[in-house]
Backbone as a chain_set.jsonl record, in Angstrom:
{"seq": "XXXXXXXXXXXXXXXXXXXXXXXXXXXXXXXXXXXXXXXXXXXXXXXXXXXXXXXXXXXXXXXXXXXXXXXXXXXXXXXXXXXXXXXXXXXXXXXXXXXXXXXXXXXXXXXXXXXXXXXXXXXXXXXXXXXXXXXXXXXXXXXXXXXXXXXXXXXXXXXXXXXXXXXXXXXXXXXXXXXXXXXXXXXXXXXXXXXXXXXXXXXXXXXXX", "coords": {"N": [[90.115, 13.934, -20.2], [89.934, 15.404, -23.584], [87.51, 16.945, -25.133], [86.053, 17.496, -28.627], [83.741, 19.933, -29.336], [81.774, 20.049, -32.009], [79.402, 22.323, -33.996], [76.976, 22.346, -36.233], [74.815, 24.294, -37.749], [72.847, 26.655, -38.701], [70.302, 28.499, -37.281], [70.086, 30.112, -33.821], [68.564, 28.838, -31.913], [68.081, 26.373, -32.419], [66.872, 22.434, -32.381], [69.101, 20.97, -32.697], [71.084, 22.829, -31.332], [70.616, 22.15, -28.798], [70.728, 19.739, -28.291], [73.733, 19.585, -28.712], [74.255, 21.257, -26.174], [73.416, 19.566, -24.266], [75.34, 17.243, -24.467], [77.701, 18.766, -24.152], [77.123, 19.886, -21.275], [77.095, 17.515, -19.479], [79.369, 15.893, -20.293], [81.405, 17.839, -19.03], [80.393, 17.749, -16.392], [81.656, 14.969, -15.784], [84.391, 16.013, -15.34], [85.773, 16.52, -17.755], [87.131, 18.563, -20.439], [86.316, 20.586, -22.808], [86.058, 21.95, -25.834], [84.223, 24.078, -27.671], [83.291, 24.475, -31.5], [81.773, 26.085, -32.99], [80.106, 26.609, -35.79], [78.792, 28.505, -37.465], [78.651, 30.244, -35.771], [81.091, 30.966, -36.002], [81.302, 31.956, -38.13], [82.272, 30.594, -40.318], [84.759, 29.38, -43.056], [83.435, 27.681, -46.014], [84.382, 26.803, -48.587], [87.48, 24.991, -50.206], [89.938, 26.517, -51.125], [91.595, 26.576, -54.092], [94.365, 27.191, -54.175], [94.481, 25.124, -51.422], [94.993, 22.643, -52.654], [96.029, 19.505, -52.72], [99.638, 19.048, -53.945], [102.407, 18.684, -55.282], [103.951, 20.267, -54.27], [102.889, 20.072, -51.858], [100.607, 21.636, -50.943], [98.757, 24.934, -50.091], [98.413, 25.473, -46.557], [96.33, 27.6, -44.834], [96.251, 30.169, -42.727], [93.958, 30.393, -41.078], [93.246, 27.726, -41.091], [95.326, 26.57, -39.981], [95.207, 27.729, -37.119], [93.065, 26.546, -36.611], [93.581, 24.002, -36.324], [95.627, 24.061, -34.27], [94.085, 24.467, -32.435], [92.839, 21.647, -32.028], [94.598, 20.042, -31.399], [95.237, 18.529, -29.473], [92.608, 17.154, -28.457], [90.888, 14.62, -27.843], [88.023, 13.612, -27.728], [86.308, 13.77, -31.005], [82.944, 15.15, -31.078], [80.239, 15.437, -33.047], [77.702, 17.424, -34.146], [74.848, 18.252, -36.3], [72.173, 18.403, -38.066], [70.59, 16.671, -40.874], [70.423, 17.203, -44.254], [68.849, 17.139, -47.318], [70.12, 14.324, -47.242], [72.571, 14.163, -46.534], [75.671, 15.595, -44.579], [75.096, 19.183, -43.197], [76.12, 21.236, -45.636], [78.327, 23.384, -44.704], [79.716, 21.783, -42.681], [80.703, 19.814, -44.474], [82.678, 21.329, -46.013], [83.979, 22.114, -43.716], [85.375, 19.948, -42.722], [86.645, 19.18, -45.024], [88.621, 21.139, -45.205], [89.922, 21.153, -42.458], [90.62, 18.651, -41.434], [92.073, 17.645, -43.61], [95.113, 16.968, -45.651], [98.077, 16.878, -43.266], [96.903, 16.81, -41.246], [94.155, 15.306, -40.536], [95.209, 13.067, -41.98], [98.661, 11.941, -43.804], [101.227, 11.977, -45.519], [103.185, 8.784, -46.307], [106.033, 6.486, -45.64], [106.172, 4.108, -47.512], [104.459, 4.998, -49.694], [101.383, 6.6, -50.761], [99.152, 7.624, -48.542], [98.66, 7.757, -44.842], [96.392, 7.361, -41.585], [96.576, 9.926, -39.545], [95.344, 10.242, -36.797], [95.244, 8.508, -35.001], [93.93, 6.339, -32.465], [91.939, 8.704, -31.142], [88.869, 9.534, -31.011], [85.671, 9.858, -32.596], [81.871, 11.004, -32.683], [78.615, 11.126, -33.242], [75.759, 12.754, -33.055], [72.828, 13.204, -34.526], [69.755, 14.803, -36.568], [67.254, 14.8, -38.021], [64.156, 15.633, -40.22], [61.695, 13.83, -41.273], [61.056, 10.259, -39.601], [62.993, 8.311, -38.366], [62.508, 5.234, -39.13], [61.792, 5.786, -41.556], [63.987, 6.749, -42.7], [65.965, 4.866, -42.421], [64.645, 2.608, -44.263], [64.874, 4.181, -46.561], [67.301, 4.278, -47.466], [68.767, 6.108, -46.396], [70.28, 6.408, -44.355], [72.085, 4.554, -43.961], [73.726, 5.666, -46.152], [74.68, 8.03, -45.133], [76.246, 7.821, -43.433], [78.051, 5.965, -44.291], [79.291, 7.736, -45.914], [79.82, 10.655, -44.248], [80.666, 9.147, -41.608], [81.998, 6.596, -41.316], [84.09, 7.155, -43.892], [85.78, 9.748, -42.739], [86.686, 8.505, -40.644], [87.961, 5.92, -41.26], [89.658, 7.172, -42.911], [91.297, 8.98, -40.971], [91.964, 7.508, -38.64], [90.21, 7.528, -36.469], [88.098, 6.319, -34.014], [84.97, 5.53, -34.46], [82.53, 5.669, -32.246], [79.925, 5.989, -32.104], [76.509, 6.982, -33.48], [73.974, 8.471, -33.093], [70.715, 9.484, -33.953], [68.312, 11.529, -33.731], [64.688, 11.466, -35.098], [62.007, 12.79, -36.931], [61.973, 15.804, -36.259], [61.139, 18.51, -35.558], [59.271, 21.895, -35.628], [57.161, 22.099, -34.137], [57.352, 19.745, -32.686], [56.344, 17.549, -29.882], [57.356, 18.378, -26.122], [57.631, 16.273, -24.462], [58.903, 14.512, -26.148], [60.902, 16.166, -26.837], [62.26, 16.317, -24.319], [62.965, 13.409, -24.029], [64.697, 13.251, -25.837], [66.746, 14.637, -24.521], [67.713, 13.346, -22.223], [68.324, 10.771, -23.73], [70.953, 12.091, -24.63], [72.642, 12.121, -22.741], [72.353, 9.499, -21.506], [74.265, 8.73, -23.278], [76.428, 9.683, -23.338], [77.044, 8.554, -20.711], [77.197, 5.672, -21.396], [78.961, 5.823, -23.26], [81.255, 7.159, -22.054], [82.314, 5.698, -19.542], [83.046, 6.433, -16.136], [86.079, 5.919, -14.636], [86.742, 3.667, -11.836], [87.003, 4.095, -8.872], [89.574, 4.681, -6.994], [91.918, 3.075, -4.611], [91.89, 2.798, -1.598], [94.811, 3.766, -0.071], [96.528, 1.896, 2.594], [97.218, 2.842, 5.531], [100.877, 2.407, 6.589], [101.695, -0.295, 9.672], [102.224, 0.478, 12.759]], "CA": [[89.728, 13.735, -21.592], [89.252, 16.652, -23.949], [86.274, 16.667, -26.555], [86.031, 19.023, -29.598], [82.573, 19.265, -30.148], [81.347, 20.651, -33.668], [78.1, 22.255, -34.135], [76.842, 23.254, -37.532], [73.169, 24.634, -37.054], [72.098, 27.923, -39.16], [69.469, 28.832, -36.213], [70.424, 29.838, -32.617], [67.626, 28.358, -30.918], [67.972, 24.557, -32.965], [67.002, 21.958, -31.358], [70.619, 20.805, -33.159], [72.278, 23.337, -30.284], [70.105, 21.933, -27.313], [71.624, 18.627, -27.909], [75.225, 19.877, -28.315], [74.839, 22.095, -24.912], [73.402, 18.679, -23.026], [76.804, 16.71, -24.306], [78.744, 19.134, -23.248], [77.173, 19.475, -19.762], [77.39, 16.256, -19.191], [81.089, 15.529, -20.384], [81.658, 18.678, -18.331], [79.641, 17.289, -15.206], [82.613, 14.246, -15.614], [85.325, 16.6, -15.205], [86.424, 16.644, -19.145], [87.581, 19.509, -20.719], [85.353, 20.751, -24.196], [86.292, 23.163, -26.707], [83.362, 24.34, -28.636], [83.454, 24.908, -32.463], [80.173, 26.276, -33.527], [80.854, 26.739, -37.544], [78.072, 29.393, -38.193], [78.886, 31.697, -35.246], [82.783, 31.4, -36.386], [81.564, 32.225, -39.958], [84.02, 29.474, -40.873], [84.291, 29.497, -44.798], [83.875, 26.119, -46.167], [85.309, 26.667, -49.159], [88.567, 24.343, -49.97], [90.318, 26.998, -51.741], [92.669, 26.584, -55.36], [96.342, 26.796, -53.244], [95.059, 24.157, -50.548], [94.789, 21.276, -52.981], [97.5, 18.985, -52.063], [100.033, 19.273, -54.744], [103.647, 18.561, -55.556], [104.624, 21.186, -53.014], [102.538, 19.855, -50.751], [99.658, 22.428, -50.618], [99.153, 25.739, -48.79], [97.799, 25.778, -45.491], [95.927, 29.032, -44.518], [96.187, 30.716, -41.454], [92.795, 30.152, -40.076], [93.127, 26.388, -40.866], [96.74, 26.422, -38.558], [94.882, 28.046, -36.047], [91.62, 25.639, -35.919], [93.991, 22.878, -36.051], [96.444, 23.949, -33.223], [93.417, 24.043, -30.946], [92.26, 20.924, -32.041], [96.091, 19.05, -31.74], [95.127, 17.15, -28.413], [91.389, 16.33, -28.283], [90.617, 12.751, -27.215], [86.656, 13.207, -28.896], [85.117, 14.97, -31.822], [81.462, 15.128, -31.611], [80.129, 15.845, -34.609], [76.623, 17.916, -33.8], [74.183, 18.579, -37.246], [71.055, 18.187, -38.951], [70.688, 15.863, -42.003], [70.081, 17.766, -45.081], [69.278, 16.031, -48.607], [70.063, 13.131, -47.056], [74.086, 14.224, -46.113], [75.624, 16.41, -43.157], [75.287, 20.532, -44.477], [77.749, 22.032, -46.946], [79.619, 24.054, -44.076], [80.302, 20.843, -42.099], [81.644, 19.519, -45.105], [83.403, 22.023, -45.548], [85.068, 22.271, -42.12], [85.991, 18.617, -42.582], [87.553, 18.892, -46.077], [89.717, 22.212, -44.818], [90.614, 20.986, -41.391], [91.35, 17.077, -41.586], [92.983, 17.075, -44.904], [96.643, 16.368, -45.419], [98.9, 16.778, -42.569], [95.771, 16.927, -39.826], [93.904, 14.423, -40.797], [95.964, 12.104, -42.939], [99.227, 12.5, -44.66], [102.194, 10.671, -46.719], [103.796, 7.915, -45.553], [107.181, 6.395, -46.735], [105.512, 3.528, -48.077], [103.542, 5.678, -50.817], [100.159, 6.804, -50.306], [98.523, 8.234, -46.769], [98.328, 7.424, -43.514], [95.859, 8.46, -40.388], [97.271, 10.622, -38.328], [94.297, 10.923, -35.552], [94.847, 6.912, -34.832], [94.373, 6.234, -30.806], [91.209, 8.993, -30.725], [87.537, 8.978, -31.485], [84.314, 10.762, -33.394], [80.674, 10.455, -32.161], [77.696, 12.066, -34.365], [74.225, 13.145, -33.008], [72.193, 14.133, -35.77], [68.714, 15.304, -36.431], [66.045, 14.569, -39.267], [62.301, 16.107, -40.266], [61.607, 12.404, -40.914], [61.168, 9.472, -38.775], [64.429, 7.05, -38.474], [62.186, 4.18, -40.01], [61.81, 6.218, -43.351], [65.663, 7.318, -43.155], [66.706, 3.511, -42.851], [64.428, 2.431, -45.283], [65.547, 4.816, -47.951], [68.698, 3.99, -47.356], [69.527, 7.849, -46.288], [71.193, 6.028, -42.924], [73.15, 4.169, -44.856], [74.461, 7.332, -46.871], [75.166, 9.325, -44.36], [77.489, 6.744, -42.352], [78.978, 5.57, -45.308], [80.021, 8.909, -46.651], [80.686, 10.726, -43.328], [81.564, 8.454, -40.187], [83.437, 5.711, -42.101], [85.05, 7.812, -44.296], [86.417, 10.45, -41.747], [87.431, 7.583, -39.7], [89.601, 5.509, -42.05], [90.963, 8.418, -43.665], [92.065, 9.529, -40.276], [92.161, 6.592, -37.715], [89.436, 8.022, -35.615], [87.297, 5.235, -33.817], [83.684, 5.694, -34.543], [82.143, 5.51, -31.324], [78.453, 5.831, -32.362], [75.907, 7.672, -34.319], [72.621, 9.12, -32.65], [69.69, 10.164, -34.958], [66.63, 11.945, -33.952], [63.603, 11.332, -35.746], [60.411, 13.53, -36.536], [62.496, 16.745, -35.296], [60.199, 19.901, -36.394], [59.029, 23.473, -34.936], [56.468, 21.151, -33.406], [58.065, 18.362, -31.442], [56.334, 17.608, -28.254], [58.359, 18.374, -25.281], [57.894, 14.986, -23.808], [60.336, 14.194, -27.184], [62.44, 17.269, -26.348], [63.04, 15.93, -22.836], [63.347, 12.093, -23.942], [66.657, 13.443, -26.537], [68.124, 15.321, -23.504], [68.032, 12.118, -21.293], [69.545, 10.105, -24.655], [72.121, 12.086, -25.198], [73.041, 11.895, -20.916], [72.753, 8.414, -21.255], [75.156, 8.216, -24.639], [77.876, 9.756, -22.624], [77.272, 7.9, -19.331], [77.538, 4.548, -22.139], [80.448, 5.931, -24.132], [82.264, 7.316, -21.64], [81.898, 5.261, -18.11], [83.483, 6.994, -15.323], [86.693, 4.92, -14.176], [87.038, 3.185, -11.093], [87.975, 4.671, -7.826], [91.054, 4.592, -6.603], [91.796, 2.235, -3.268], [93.033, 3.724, -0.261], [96.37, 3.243, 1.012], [96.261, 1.799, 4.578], [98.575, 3.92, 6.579], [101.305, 1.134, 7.215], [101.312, -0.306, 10.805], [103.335, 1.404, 13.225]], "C": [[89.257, 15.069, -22.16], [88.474, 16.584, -25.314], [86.178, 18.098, -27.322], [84.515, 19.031, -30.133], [81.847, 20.922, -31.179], [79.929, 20.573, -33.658], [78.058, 22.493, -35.542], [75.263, 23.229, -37.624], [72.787, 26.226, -37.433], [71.673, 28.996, -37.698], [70.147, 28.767, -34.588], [69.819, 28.895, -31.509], [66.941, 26.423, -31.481], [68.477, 23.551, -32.5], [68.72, 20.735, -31.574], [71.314, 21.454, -31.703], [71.763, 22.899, -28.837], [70.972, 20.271, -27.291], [73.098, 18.91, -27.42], [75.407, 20.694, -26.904], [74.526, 20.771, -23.526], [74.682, 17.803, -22.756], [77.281, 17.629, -23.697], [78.672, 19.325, -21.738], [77.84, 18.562, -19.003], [78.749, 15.553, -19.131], [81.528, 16.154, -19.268], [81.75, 17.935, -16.652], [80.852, 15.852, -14.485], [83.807, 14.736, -15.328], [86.351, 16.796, -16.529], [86.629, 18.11, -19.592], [86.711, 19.403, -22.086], [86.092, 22.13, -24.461], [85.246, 23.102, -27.83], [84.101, 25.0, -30.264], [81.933, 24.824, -33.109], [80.167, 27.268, -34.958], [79.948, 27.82, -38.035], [78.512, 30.996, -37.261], [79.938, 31.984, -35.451], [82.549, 31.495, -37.669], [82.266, 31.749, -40.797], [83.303, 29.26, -42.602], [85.034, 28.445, -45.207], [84.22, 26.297, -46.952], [86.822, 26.283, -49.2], [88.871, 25.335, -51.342], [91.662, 26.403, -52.88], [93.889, 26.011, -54.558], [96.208, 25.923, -51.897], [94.974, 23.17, -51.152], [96.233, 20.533, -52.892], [98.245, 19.177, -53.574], [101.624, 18.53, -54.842], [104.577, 19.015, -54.351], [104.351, 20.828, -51.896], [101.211, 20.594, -50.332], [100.208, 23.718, -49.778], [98.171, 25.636, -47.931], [97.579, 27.034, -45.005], [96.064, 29.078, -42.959], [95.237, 30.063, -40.66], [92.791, 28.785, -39.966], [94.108, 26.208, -39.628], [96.096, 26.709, -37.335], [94.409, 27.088, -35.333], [92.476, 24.336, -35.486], [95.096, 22.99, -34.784], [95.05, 24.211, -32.401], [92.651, 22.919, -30.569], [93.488, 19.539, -31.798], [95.753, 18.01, -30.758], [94.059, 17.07, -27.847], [91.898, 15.38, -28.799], [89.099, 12.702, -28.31], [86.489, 14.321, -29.816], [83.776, 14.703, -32.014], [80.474, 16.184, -32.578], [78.045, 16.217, -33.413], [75.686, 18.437, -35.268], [72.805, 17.767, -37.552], [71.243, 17.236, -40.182], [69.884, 16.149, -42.637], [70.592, 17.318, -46.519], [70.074, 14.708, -48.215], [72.244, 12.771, -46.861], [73.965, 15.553, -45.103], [75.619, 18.001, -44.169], [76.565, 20.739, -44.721], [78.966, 22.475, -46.308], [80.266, 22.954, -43.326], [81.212, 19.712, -42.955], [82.976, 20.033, -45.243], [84.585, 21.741, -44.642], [85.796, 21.016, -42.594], [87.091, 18.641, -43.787], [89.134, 19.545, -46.002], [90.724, 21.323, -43.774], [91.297, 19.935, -41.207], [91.858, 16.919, -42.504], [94.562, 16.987, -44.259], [96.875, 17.259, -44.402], [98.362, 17.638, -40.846], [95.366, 15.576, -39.475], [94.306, 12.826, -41.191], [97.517, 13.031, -43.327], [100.293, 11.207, -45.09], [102.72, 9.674, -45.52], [105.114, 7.176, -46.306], [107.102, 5.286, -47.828], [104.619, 3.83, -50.133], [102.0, 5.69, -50.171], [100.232, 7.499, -49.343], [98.13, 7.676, -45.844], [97.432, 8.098, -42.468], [97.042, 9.005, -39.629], [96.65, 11.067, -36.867], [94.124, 9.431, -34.462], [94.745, 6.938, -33.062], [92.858, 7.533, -30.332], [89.68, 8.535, -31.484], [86.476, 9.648, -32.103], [83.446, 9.806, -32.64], [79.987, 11.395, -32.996], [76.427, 11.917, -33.65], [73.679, 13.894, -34.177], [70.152, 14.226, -35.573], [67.814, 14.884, -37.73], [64.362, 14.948, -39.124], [61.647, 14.719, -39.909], [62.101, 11.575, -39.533], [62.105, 8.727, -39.19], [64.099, 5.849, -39.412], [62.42, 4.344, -41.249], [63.189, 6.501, -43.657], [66.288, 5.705, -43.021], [65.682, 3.212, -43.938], [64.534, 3.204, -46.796], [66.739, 4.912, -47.883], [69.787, 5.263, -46.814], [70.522, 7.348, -44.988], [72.464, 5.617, -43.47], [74.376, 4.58, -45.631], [75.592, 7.727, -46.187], [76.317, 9.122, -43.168], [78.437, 6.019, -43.334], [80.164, 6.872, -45.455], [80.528, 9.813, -45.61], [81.307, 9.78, -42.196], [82.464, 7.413, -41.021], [84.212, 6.344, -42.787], [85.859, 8.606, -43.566], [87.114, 8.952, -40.993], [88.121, 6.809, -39.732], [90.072, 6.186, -42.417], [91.939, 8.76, -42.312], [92.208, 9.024, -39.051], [91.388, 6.657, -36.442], [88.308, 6.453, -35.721], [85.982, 5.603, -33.789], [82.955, 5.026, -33.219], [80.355, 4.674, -31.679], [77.647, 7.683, -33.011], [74.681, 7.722, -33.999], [72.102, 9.787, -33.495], [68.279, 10.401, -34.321], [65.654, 12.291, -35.162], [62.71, 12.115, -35.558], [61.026, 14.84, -35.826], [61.842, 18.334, -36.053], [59.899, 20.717, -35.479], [58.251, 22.831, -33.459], [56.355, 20.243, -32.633], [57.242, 18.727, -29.923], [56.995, 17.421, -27.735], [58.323, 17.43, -24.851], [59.388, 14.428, -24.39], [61.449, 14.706, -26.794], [63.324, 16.607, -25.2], [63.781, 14.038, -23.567], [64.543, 12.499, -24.68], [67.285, 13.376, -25.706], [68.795, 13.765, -23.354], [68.876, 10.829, -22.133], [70.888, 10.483, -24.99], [72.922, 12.087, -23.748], [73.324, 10.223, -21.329], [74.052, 7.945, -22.121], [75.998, 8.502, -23.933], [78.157, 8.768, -21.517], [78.068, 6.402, -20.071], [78.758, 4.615, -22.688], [81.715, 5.594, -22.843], [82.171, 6.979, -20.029], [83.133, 6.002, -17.462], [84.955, 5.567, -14.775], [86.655, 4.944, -12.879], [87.558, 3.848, -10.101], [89.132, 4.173, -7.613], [91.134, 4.097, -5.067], [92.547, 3.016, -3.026], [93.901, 3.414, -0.009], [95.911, 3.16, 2.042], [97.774, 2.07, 4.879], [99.513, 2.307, 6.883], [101.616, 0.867, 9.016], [102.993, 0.38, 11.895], [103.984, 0.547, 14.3]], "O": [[88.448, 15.792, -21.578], [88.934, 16.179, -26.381], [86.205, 19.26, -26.916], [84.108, 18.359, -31.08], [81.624, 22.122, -31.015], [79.236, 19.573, -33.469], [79.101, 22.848, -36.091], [74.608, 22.189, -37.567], [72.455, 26.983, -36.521], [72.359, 29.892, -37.205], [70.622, 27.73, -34.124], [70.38, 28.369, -30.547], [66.007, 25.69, -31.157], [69.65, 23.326, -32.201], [69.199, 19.971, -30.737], [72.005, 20.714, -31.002], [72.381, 23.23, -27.825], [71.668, 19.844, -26.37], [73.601, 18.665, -26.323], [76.548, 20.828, -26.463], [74.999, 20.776, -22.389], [75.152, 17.541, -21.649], [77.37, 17.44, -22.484], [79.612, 19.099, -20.976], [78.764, 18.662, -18.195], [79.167, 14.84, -18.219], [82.037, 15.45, -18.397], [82.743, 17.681, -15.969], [80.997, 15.634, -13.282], [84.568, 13.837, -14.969], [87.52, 17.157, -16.39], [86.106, 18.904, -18.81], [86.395, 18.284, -22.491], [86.522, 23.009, -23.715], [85.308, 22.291, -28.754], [85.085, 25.739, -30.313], [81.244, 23.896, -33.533], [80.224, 28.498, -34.977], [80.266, 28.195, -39.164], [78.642, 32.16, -37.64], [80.232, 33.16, -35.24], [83.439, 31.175, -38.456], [82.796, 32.247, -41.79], [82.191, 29.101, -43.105], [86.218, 28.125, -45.103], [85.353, 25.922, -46.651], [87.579, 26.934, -48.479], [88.296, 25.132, -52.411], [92.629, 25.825, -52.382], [94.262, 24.854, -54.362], [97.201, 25.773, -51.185], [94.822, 22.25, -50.347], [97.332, 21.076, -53.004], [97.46, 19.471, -54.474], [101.662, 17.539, -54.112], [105.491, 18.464, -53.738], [105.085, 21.015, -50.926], [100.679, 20.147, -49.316], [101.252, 23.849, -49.139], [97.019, 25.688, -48.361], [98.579, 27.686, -44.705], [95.983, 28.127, -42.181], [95.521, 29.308, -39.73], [92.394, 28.348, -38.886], [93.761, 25.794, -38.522], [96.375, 25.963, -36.397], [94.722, 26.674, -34.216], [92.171, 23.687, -34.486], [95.427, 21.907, -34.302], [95.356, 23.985, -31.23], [92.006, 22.793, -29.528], [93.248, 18.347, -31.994], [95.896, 16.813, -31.008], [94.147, 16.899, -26.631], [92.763, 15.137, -29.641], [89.007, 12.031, -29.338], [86.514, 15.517, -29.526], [83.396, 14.082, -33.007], [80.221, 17.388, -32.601], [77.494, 15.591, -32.508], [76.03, 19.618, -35.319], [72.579, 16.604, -37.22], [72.443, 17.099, -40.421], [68.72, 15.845, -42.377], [71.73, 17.148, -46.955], [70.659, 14.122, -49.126], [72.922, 11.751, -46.988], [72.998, 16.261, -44.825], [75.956, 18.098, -45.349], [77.659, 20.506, -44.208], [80.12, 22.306, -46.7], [81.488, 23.084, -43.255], [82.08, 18.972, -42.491], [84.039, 19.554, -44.85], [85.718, 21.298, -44.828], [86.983, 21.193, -42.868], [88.231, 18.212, -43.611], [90.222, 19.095, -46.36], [91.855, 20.911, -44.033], [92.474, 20.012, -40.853], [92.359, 15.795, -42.533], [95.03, 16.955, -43.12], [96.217, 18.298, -44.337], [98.836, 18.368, -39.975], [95.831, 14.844, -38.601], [93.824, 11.765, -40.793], [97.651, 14.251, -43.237], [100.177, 9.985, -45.006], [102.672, 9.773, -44.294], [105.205, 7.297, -47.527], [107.753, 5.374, -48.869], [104.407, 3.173, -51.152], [101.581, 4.94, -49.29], [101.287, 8.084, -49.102], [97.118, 6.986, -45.967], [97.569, 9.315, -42.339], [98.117, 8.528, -39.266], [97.125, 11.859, -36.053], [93.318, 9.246, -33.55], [95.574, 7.619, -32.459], [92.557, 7.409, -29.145], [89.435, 7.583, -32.225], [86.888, 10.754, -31.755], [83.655, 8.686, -32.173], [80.575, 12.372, -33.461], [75.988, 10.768, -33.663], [74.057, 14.973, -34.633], [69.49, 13.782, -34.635], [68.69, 14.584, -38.542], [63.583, 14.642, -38.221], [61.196, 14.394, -38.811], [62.979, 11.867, -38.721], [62.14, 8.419, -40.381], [64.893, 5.41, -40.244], [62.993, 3.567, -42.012], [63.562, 6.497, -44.83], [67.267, 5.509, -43.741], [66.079, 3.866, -44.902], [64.271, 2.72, -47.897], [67.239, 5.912, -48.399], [71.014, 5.352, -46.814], [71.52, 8.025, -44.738], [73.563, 6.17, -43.442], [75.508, 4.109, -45.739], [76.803, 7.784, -46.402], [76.938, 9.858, -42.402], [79.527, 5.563, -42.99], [81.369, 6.926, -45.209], [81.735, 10.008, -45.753], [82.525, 9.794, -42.019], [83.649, 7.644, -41.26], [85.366, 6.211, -42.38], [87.011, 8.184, -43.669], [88.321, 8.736, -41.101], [88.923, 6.564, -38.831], [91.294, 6.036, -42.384], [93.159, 8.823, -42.458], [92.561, 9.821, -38.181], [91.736, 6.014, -35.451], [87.897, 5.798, -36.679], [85.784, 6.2, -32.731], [82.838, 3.801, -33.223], [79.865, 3.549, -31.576], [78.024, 8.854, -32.982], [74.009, 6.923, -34.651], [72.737, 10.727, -33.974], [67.327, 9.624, -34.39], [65.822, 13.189, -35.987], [62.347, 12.391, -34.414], [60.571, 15.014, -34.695], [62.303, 18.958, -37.009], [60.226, 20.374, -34.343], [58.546, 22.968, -32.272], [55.37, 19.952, -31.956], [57.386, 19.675, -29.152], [57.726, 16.49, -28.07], [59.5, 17.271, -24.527], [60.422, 14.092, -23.812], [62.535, 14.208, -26.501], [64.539, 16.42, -25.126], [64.963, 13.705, -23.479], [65.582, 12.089, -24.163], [68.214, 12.579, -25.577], [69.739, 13.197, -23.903], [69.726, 10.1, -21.623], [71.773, 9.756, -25.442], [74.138, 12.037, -23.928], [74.478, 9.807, -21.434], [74.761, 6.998, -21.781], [76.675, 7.516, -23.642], [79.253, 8.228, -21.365], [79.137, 5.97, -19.641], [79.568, 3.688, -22.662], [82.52, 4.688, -22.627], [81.967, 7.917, -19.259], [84.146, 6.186, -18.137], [84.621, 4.394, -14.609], [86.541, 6.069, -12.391], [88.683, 4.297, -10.319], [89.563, 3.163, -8.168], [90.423, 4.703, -4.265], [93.417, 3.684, -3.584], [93.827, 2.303, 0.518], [95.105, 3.928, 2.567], [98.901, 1.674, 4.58], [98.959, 1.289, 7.298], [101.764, 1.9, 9.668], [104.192, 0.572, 11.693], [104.954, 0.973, 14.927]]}, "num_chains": 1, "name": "protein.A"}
């Protein structure tokens, strides 16, 4: 199985990148294959420029998008790794998403009329982060938001199965490490849950001689 997992995290040392380095252990630790995309150290420029809007022609596709998307052609997961800012994922993770999954990644025509997924058969997962406690982000409906507008959307637009959506609460300069440690061990267990290990394989018995 190969996972694409997406950070988007300003700060080197946020506790945003301590989660994304325990998934990937962990996937790792299963024998999966990961390709990091960490959107601030690739200076990736979210801007959806003029000549990629889909068009008549079809749009243009830039270079750097062809690239991101031929190394993204045969991941199995995308785990989505960010903070929750104003009460949606940040600007560059938009971004990324609007560039990279649009037409003929993401979605594209179909003979029917309209658009079709094109990602149907894999999956998204989202750990995210908040100053606030989870109670105050479901009761202001910011949960609500932020799963509306990214995980469902990404995931009908582009046939991706929404696995699940991890939110830490109360996440500041300050966090006692007891917290720190209890994330790790959540986001260990989220994989062990997602992604259970299959089944050994029975021995052949030598046939009798």
């Amino acid at each position: 199985m190969k996972h694409a997992v997406v950070i988007c995290h300003p700060r080197m040392q946020a506790f945003t990148r301590l989660t994304a380095r325990t998934y990937i252990e962990a996937v790792q630790a299963r024998g999966d294959e990961v390709v990091v995309r960490d959107l601030y150290a690739m200076d990736f420029d979210p801007r959806l420029h003029a000549d990629e809007l889909p068009d008549a022609a079809g749009g243009h596709v830039r270079t750097e998008i062809l690239i991101e998307r031929a190394i993204l052609k045969d991941v199995d997961v995308f785990a989505f790794f960010y903070p929750i800012w104003f009460g949606s994922p940040p600007a560059m993770l938009k971004g990324y998403v609007e560039r990279v999954f649009g037409v003929g990644f993401g979605y594209g025509a179909i003979k029917s009329g309209g658009t079709g997924p094109l990602l149907s058969g894999r999956s998204m997962v989202s750990f995210t982060s908040t100053g606030s406690e989870n109670l105050w982000l479901v009761d202001s409906g910011g949960w609500d938001a932020v799963r509306k507008v990214f995980n469902e959307r990404l995931s009908s637009a582009c046939g991706l199965q929404s696995l699940d959506h991890v939110n830490f609460g109360g996440v500041d300069a300050d966090m006692a490490p007891a917290r720190i440690d209890e994330a790790v061990q959540q986001v260990r267990q989220a994989v062990t849950d997602l992604f259970p290990a299959p089944p050994p394989r029975a021995r052949r018995r030598a046939p009798a001689s």
